[in-house]
N, C-alpha and C positions, 0 to 999 in steps of 0.2 A: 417397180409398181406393177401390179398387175390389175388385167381390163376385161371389162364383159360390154357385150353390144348391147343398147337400150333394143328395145326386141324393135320397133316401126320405124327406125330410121338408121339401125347399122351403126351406129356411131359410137365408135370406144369411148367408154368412160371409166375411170379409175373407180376401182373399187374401194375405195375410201374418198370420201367426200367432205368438202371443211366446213364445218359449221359455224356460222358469224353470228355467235349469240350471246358466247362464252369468252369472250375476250378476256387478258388481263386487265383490268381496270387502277386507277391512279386514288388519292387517298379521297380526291373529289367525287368521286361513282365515276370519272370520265372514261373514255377508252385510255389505255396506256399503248398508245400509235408508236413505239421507237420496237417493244415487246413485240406485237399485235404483226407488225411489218417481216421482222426479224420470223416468227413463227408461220405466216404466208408463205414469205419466199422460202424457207425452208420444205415446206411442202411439194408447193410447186415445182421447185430447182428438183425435185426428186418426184415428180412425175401425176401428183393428185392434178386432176384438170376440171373439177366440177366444185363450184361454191357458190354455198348457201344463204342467203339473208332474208331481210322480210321487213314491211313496214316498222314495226316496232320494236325491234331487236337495239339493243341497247338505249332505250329512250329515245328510237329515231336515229342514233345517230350512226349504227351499222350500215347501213347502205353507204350513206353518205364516206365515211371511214374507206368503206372498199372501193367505192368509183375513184377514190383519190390516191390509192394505193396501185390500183391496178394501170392508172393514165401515168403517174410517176414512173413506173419502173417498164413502161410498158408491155401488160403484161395480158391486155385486154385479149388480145386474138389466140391468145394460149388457152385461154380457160373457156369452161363452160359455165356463164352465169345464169343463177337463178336466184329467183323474190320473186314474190310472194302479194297477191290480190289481199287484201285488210278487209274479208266480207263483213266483219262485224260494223264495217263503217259505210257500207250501203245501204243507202235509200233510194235512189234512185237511178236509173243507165248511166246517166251523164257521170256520173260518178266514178264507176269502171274505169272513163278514160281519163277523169282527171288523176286520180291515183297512179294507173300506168306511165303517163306521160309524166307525172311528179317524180316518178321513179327513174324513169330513164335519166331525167338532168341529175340526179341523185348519184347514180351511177357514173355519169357520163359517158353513154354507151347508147348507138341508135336501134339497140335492139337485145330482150332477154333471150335468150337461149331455152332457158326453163322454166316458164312464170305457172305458180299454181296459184289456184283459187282458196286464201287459206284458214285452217283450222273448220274447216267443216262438217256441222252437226245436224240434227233433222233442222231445227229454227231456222238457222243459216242457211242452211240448202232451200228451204222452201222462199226465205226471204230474196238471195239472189238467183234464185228462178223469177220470182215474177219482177223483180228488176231487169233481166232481159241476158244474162250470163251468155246464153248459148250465143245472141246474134255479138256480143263483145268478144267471147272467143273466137268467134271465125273471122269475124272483123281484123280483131287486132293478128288473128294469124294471116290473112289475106293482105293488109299494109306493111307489112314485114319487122312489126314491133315486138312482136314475142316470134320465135321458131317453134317452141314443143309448148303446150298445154297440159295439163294434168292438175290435182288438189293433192292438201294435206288432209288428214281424217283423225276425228275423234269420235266416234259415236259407238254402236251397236252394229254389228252386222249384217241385219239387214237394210239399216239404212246406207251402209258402206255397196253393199252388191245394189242398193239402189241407183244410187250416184253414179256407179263404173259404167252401169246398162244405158243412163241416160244420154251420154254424148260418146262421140268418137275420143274420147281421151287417147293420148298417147303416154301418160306414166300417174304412178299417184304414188303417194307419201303416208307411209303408215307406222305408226308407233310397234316395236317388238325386238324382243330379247329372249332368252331362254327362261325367265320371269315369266312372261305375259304374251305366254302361246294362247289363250283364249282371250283376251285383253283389247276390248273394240274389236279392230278389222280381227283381229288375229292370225295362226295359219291358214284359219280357214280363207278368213280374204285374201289371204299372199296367194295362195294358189287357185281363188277366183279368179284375181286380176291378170296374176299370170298367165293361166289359161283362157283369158279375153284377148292378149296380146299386149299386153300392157306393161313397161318398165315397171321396177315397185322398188321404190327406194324407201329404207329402212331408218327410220331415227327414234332414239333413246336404245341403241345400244347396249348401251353400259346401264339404262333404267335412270339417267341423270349423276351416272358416277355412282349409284348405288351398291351395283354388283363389284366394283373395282377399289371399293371404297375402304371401310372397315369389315374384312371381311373373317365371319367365324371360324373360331380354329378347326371344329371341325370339318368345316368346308375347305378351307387352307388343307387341311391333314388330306382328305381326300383328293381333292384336286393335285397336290403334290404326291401322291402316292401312284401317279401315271409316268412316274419317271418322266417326263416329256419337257420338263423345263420354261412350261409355259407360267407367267402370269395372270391372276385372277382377271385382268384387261383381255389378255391373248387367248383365253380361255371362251370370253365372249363374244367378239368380237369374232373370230374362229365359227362359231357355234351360229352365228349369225350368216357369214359367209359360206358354210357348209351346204346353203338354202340356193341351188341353181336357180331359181324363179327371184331370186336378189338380184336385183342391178348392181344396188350401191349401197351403201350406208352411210350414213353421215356422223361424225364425230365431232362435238361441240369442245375445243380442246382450248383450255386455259393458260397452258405453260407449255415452252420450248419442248420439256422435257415428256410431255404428253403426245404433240407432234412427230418426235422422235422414236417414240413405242407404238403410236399408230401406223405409221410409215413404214417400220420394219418386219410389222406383222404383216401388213399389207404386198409387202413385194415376195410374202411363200403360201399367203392361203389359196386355196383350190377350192371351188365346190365339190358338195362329195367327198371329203376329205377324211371326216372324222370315222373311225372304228366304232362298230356298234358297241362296244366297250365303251370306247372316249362316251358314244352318245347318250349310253345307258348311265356313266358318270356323272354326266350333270344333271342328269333326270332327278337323281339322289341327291344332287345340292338342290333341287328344285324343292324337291321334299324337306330335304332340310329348313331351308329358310320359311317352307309354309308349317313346320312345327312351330316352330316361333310367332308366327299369327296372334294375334289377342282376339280376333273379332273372325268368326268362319264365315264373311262377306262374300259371297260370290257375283258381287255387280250387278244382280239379277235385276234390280231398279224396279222393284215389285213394291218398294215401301214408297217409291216416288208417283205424284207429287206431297213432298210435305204440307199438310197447312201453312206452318210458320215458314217453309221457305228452306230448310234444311238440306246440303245436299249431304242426305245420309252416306252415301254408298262413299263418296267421294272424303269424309271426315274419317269415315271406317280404312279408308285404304288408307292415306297417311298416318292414322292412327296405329295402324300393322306395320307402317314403313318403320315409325320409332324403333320396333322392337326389333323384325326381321332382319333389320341394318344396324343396329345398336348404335342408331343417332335421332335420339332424340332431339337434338340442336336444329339439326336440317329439316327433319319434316314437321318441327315448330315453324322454323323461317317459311317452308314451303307455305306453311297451313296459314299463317299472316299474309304472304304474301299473295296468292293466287286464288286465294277464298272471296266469294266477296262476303259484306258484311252479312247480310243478311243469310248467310248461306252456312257458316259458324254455329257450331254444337250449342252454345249459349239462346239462342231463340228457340230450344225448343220448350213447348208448351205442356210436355205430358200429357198429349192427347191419347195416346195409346195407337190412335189409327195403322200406323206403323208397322205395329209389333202384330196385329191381328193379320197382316197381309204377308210376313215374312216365311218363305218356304222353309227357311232354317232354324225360322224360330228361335232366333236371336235376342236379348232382354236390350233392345233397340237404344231404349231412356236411359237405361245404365250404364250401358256402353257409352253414350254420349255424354253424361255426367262424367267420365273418366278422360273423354276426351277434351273437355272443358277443362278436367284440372291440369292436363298434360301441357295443353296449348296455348290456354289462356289467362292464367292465372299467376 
């Protein structure tokens, strides 16, 4: 396994990190705990020392799963734990600490190692600011319940270099892959925060298994035309760790046999590593997968707010996921599941407003007629 220091505290961390989100699950939706256990210690026993969970990972029931895995085998003082503050579920201070403290007995462990403030967007950032975040973070750093401090980030970049500048963070959590170099924080926030001093741990890797998935032959054809013997996973994940301003990345791995290709890649990547060839190679599957596009969305959120409530940009990207990953199955399931209702191609109203505000001039209404028939129907 190989290590990088978080940059403010010196502290080896593996550069693959387990993601507890992704479990194998039993024909109940339950965790499948004998798998789940089995794909831990495997990890571990091989050298990953940083995992991940968070209030609502598995229906709640991930924390819970790991604090009872970790006290069994005793395995608490080897690892570096982190979970995750649920800001969507503040209203008010007191709150902060009941979640934290909930956490802890969840775990059972008198203190996280890594706790971020999570999924955070302008709404959220602004709501647990005047809930009182900063005096809860130094608090709960000052009683010795969390060690390191830091957020996960979904937004736009400026609101991401907002966030970093507001407190002494010591690491933050950003969505990217060789996909989605402009995508939220993007490179440019990896090399914000880095250059703040800041760890910056990397999740969705693989794009949600996208990139390692069904992948086109053309891309296959290219990527194996490096003689290098890597895997469409190895390829990513590689590409990812190439980035010296990476701490870590996190792998959200389903099966033994996922753990065992993460792991392996893990104990020969290097930062710096790839050939401007290797680098200029995946630039081309980059391109690749954005010929496949259906909809030339660039996130701009210039058509946002909808009247009806529409998130365009957001129906547009899973809508391109169908095609660019030739799974339409998945970025149906994705589009049910993490849509909300009201936020689905089906309320729109044919107002136009949309389509007048659009830089790219995209036929906005027809687009989303198509993605109604894709997703919904």
């Amino acid at each position: 396994m190989k290590y990088r220091k978080m940059p403010k505290t010196g502290e080896k961390i593996s550069i693959l990190g387990f993601g507890c989100m992704r479990y194998p699950l039993r024909d109940d939706g339950s965790i499948h705990e004998e798998l789940s256990e089995r794909m831990m210690d495997y990890a571990i026993q091989r050298g990953v020392n940083y995992i991940d969970t968070a209030w609502p990972y598995h229906k709640g029931e991930s924390e819970p799963f790991v604090g009872r895995f970790l006290e069994k085998y005793g395995l608490r003082d080897r690892v570096k734990l982190a979970t995750k503050l649920p800001s969507w579920l503040i209203e008010k201070r007191e709150d902060m600490d009941y979640y934290l403290d909930e956490q802890l007995k969840k775990l059972r462990t008198n203190h996280i190692d890594y706790y971020l403030v999570h999924a955070l967007d302008k709404k959220r950032w602004e709501q647990v600011k005047k809930c009182g975040i900063f005096d809860f973070l130094s608090a709960a750093k000052a009683d010795g319940r969390v060690r390191n401090v830091g957020f996960s980030f979904h937004d736009d970049l400026s609101v991401f270099k907002e966030i970093v500048d507001s407190y002494n963070w010591d690491f933050c959590q950003i969505q990217y892959n060789y996909m989605d170099i402009e995508f939220q924080a993007g490179k440019n926030g990896l090399l914000y925060a880095a250059g703040k001093g800041l760890g910056v741990i990397v999740m969705e890797p693989l794009r949600g298994g996208k990139i390692a998935g069904r992948v086109p032959q053309e891309v296959k054809l290219l990527l194996d035309s490096q003689k290098k013997n890597y895997s469409p996973v190895e390829w990513a994940l590689r590409w990812v760790w190439d980035h010296p301003q990476v701490t870590l990345l996190l792998s959200g791995m389903t099966a033994l046999e996922h753990v065992v290709e993460n792991v392996e890649v893990a104990s020969k990547a290097e930062p710096s590593s790839l050939t401007e060839k290797e680098k200029s190679v995946i630039e081309e599957v980059r391109n690749i997968y954005r010929t496949r596009m259906k909809v030339p969305c660039t996130d701009c959120k210039y058509c946002l707010p909808c009247p009806s409530g529409v998130n365009i940009p957001r129906v547009f990207q899973l809508y391109n996921d169908a095609f660019i990953f030739d799974d339409m199955e998945g970025a149906r399931k994705d589009y049910n599941m993490f849509l909300k209702e009201d936020e689905k191609a089906h309320n729109c109203i044919e107002c136009g407003k949309c389509e007048s505000l659009c830089p790219q001039k995209i036929s906005i209404i027809e687009k989303l007629s198509q993605a109604v028939k894709a997703f919904e129907k």
